[in-house]
KETIKOL-307767 format. One record per residue: residue in three letters; x, y, z of N, C-alpha, C, O in turn. Coordinates in steps of 0.05 Angstrom, whole numbers, plus 5000, padded with zeros to 4 digits. Layout:
<nodes>
ALAXYZXYZXYZXYZ;...
</nodes>
This chain:
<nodes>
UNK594390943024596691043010597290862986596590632989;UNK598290912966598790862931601290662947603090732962;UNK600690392936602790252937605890312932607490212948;UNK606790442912609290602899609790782915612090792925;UNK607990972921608091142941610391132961612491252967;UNK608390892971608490723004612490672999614190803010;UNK612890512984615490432977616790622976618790592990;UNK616890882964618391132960619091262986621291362991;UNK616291253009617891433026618591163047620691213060;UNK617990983052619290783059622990783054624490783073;UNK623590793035626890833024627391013034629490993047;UNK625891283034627491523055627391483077629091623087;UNK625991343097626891273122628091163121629991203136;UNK628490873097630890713101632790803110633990723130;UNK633591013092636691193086636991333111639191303123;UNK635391453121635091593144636591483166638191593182;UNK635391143166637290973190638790883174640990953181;UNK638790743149641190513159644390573153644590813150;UNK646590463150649290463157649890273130648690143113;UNK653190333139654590093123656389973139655789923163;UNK659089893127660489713146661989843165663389713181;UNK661990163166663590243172661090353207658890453208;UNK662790263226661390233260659889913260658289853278;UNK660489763240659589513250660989483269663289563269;UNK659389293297660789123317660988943321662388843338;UNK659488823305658688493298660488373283660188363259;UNK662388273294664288033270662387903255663287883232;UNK660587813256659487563239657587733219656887633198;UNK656788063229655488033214657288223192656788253168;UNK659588343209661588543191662588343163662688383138;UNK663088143177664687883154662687873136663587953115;UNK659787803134657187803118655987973103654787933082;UNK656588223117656888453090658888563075658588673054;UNK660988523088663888583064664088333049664688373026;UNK663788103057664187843037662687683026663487483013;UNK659687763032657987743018655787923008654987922985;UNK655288033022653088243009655088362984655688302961;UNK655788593005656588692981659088652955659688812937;UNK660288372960661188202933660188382913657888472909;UNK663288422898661488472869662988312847662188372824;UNK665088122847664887882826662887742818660887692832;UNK663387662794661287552776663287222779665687152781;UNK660587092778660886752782660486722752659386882736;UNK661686462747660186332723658786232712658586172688;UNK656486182743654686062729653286332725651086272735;UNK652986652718651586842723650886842687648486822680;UNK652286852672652586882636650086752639648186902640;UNK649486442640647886352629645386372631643386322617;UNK645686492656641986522674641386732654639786682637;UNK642687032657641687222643642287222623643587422616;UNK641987062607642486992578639686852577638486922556;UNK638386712590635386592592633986822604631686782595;UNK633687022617632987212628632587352604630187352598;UNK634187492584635087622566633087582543632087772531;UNK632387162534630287172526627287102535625487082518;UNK626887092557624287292566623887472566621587542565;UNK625987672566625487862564625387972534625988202528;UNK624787832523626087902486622787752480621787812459;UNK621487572498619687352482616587522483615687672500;UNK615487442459612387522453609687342464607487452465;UNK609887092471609186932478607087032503607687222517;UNK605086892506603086982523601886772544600886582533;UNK601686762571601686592585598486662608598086862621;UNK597386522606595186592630595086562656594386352667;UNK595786792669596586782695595286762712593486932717;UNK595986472731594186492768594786642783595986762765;UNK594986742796594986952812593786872842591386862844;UNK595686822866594686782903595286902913593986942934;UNK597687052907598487222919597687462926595287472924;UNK598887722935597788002940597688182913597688422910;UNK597787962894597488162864599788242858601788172869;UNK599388432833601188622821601288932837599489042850;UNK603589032832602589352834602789462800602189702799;UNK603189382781601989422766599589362752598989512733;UNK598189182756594889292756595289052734593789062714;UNK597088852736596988632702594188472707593088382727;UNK593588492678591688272674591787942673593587842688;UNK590387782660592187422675591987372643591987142636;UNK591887522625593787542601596487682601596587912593;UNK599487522611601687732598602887612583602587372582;UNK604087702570607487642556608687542571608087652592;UNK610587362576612887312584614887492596615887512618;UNK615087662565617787932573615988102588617188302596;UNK612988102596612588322615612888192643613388332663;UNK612587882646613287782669615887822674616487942694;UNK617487742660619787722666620188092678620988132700;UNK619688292662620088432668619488602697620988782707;UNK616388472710616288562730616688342748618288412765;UNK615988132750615787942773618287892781618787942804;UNK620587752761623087662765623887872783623188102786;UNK626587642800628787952815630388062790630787962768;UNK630988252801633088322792635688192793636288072814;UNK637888212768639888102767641588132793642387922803;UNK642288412810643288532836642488342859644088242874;UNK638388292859638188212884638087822874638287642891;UNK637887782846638787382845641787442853642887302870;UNK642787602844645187462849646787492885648987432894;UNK644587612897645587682925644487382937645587272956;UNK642387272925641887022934643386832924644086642939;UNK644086842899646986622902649986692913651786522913;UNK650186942923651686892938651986802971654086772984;UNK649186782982649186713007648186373005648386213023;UNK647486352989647286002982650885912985651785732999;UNK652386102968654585942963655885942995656785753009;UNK655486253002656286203031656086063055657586023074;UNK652985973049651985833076653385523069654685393085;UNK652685463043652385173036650484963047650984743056;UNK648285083042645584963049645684583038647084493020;UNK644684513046643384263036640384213033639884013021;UNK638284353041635884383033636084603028637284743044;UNK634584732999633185063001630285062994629284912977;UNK629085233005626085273002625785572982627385752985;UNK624185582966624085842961621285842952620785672934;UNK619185982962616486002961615386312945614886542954;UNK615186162912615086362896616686272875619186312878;UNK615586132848618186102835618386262809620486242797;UNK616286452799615486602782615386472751613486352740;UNK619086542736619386462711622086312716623786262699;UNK622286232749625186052747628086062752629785892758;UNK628186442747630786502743632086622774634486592779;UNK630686722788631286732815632086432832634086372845;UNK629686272825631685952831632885772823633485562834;UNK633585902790636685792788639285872793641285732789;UNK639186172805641386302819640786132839642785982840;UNK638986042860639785892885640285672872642185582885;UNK639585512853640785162848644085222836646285122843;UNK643485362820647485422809649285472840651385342844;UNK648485632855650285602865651285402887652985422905;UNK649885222880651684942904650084662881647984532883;UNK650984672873649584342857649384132874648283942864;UNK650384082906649083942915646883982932645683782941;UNK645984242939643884262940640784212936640384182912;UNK638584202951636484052934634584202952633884182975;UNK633584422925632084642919629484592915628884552891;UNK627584592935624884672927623684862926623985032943;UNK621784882904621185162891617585132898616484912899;UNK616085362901613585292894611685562879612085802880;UNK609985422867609885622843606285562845605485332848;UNK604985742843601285712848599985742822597585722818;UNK601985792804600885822769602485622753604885592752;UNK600085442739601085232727602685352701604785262693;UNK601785492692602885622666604985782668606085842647;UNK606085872690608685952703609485772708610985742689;UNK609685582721611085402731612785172703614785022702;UNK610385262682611585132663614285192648615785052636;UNK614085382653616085602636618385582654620685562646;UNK617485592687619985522698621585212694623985152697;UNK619385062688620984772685622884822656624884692650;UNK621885012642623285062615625885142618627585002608;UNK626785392634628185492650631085312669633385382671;UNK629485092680630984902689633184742675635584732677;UNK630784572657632384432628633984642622636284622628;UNK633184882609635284972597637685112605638985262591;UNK638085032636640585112652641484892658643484882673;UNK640484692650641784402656642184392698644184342712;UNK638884482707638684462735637984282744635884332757;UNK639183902746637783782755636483762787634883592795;UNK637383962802637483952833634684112843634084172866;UNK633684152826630184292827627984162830627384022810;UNK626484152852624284032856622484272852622884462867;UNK619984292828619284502825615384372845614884132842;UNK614284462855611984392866609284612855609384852861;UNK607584522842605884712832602084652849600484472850;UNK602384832855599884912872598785132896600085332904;UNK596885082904596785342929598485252954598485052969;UNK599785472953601585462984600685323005601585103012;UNK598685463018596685393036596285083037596084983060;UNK596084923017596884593005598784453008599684273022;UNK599184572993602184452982604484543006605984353005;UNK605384703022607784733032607584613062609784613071;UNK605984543076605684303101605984093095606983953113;UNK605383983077606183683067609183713054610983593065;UNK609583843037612583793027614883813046616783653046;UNK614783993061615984013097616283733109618383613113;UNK613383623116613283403122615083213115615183003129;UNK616583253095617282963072619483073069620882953053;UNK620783283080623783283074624483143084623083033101;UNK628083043076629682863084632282953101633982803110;UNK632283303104634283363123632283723130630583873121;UNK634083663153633484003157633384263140634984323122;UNK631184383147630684613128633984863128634184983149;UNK635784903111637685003116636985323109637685513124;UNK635285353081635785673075633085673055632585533036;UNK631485893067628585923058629286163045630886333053;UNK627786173023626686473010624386493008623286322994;UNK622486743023619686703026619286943003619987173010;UNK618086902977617787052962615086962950614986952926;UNK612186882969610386722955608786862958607386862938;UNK607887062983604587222986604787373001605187323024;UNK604587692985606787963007603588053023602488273019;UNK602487843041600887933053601487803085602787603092;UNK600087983101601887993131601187673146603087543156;UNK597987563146598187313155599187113150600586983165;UNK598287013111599986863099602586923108603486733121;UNK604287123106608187083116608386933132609586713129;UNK606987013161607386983188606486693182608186533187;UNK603286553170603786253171606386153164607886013177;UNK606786243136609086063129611486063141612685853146;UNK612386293147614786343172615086093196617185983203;UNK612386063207612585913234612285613213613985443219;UNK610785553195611085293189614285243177615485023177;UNK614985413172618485363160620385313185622385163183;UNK619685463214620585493238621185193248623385103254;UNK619485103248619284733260621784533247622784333258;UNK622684673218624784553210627184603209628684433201;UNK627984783216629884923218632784883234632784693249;UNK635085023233637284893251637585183266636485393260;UNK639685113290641185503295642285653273642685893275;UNK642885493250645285533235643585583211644885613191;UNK640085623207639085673180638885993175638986183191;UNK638585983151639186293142635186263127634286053116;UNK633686513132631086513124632586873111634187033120;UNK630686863086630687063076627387123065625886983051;UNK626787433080624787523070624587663047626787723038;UNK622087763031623787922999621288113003619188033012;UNK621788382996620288562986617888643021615488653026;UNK620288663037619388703070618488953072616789003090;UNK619589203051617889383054615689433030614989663026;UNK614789223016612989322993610089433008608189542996;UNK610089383035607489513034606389493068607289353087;UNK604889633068604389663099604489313116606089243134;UNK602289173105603388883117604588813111604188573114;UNK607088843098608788743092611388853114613388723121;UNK610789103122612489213141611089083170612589073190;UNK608989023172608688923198609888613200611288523219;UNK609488523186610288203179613688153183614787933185;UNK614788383184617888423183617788503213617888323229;UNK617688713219617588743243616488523270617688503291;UNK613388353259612488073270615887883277616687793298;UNK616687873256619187743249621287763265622187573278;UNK622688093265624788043284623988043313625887983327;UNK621488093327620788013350620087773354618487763373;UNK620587593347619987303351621787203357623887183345;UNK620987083387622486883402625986733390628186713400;UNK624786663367627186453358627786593345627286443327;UNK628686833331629687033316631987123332631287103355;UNK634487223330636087313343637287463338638387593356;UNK637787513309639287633285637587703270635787543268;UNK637188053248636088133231638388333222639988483233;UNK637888263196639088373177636688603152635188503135;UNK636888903157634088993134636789083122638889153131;UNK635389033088636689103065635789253050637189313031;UNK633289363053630989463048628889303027626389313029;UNK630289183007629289022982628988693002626888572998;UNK630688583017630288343026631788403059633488563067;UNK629888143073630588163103631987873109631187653100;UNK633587903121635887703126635187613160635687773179;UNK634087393164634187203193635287013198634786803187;UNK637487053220638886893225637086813261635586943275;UNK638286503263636786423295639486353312638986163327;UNK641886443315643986353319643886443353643186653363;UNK644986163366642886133398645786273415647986323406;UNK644586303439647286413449648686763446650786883450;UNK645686833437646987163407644787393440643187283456;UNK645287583441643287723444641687853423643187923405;UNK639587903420637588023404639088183386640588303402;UNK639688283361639788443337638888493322637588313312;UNK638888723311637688833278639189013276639889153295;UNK640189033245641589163232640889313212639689143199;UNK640789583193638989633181641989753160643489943166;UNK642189603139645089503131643589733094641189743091;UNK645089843076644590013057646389793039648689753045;UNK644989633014644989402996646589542958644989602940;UNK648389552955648489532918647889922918647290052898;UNK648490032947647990342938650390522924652690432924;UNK649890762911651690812888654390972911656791012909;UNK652491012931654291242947657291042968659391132977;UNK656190782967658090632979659290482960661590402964;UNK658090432937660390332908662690612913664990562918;UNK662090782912663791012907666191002926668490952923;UNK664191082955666291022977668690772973671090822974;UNK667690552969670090332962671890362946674290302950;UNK670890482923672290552896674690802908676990792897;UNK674290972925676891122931677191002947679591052951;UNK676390792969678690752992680790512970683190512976;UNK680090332948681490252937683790382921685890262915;UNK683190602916684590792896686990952908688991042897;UNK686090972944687991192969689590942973691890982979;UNK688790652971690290442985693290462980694790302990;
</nodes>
């Protein structure tokens, strides 16, 4: 099946199951989607990111891209532009900024995020807690450059950016932290073994209290098994599908959950918008 495809009717099952806040039973996780997910204030540090976002996406500049991961689904060559990276690889403004708001929530003191593209996804996680201390890892030197560009010019000193193959580089940097792993973003190789390695090597560091976030859980058939691998695992206790990113919580003491929670949709902006309006 056509990758795009795969994603399209994927979303209609989404819709099919999932809910909103309304029959949650879960205090912790009712509190997590009315006060964080779906947040829709703008922080301050948000202007500046997509204002650097804005020019990537504006820039002509041409970069030669490594590539370890499971590719493009657009078919790019390891000649792009910038503004076509930016345009496909980066998150979206909706889903960076759903990750700075669960940084601000958790208040991590380590973050991992595996995948750093052009930067701007992990300076929504470094903006939002400056004491934080954010490692990024990035498998293309010529990306990674652009993200150190990115950094400077958000004035992010709290970024450890690490450039090389995953598979390398992310057992040793683990190794050498100086506190527990608090909040991972696994955004590095949407293929089903690589996840599951990196998952269990992130596992060993971890507290009850870490928040792991998966990204792009349904881009593709292993990518849906790798999610599903996920919430059946022993130390998993809590799942959160958003459809765009998967939320794992290990919080001990819990019985088993998954939640299949509807993220930034137009039909629940709406809903809010009259229950504020009948208030």
């Amino acid at each position: 099946m056509y990758p795009l495809l795969h994603q399209a009717l994927s979303y209609l099952r989404f819709l099919a199951r999932s809910g909103n806040a309304h029959g949650l039973h879960s205090p912790f996780v009712f509190g997590l989607y009315n006060d964080v997910i779906q947040h829709t204030g703008a922080y301050q540090a948000f202007a500046a990111i997509e204002e650097r976002r804005q020019y990537l996406l504006d820039s002509n500049i041409s970069i030669t891209v490594t590539d370890l991961g499971a590719g493009s689904h657009t078919g790019a060559g390891r000649q792009r532009r910038l503004r076509d990276v930016a345009r496909t690889a980066a998150k979206p403004p909706a889903l960076a900024q759903l990750l700075f708001r669960l940084v601000n929530w958790q208040q991590p003191r380590t973050v991992l995020e595996l995948g750093t593209s052009l930067g701007l996804t992990t300076a929504y996680l470094a903006a939002a807690d400056s004491r934080a201390h954010v490692v990024t890892f990035e498998g293309c030197p010529e990306t990674a450059r652009v993200a150190r560009e990115t950094f400077a010019a958000l004035h992010l000193p709290n970024v450890e950016l690490v450039t090389g193959n995953l598979d390398a580089t992310l057992a040793p940097t683990l190794r050498q932290l100086q506190a527990p792993l608090d909040f991972a973003f696994f955004d590095g190789n949407h293929r089903y073994e690589p996840t599951l390695r990196y998952f269990e090597q992130c596992l060993a560091h971890r507290t009850n209290d870490s928040l792991f976030v998966l990204d792009d859980i349904h881009w593709s058939v292993e990518m849906e098994r790798a999610w599903a691998a996920v919430q059946q695992h022993p130390a998993v206790s809590l799942t959160v599908d958003l459809f765009y990113v998967g939320l794992v919580f290990f919080r001990p003491n819990q019985p088993k959950q998954h939640f299949t929670l509807r993220f930034d949709h137009p039909v629940d902006r709406l809903l809010e918008r009259v229950g504020r309006l009948s208030a």
